[in-house]
C-alpha positions in Angstrom: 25.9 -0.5 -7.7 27.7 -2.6 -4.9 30.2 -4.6 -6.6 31.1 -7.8 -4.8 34.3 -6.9 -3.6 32.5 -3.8 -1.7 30.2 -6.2 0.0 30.3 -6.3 3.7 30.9 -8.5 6.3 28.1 -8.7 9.6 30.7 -6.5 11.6 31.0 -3.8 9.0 27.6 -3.9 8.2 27.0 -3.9 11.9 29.4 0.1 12.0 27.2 0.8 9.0 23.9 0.7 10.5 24.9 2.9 13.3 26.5 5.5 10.5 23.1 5.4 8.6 21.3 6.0 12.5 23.4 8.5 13.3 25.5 9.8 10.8 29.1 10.9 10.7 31.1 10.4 13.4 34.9 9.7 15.4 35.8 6.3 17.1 35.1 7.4 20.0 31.5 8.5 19.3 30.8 5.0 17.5 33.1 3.1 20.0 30.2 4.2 22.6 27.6 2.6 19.7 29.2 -0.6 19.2 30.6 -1.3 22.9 28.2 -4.4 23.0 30.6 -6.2 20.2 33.9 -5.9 22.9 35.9 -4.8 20.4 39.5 -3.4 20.9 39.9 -0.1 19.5 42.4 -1.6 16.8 39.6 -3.9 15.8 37.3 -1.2 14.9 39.8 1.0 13.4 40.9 -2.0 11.3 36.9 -2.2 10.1 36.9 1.6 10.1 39.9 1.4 7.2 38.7 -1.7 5.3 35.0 0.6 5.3 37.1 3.5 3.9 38.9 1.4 1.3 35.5 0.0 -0.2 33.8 3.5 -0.4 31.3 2.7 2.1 33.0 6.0 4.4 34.7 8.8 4.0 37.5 10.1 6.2 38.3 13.5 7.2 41.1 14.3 9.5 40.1 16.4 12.2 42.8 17.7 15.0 44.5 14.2 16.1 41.6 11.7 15.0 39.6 11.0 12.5 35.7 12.3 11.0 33.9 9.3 9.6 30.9 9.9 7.5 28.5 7.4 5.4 29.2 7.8 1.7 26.8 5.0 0.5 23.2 5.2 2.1 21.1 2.3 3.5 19.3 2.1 0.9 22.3 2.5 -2.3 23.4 -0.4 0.0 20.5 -2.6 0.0 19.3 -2.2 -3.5 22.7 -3.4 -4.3 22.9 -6.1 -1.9 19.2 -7.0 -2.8 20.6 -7.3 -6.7 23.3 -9.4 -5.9 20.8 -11.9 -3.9 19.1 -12.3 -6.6 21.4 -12.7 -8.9 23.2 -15.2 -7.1 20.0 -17.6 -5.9 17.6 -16.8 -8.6 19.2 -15.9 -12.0 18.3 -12.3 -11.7 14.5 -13.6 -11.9 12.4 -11.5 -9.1 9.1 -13.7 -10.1 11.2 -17.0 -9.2 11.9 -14.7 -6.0 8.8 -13.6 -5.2 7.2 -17.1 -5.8 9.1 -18.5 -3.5 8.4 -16.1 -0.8 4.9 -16.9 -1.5 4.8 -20.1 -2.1 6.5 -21.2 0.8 4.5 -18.7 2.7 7.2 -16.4 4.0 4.8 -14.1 2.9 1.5 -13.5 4.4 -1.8 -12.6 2.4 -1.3 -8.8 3.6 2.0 -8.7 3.0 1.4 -10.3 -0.9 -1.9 -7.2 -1.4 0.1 -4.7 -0.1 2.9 -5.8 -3.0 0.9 -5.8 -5.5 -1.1 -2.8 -4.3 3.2 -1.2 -4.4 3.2 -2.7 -7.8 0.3 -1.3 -9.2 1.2 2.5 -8.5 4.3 1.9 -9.6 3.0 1.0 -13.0 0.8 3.7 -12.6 3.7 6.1 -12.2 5.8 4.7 -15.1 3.0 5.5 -17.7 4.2 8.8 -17.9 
């Protein structure tokens, strides 16, 4: 489970997407991935360390630099995060969740069948 301290910013979410793309890998490799942002290498090495300290990487010296590689995956990371959200804006309740996705149609009709359609076999698979 993400505890809240381990949560992460945009940026570091940002260097964790491209770890969960592509997997491990040195600054200079994900400098290359994230050259868009303009950050100085200090910058990322600074999110690099503050990635490390929460668990989210693991380092590995190799040579003179450093081997980064995902130790939380996307999805460890969302169910977390999606836990916290809903714990934080609807009491840990998914159906005051869900109904206000629906109700206040962020949801289309589709998207609402093909839930409960997800629903349904998951049911069916918990009967075991």
């Amino acid at each position: 489970m993400i505890m809240p301290e381990n949560r992460l910013s945009e940026s570091e979410l940002y260097i964790m997407r491209a770890f969960w793309a592509h997997g491990g890998m040195g600054t200079d490799e994900l400098g290359a991935l994230v050259a868009t942002r303009g950050w100085k290498p200090t910058t990322l090495l600074t999110f690099l360390s503050r990635l490390a300290a929460k668990g989210m990487l693991a380092v590995e010296k190799r040579g003179k630099s450093n081997w980064y590689s995902p130790l939380v995956s996307r999805e460890e990371y969302g169910r977390g995060e999606g836990r916290a959200f809903l714990d934080e804006l609807y009491g840990g309740s998914a159906r005051d969740f869900l109904a206000a996705m629906v109700e206040g149609r962020a949801l289309s009709a589709d998207e609402v069948a093909e839930l409960r359609a997800w629903l349904n076999a998951r049911e069916v698979n918990t009967d075991d």
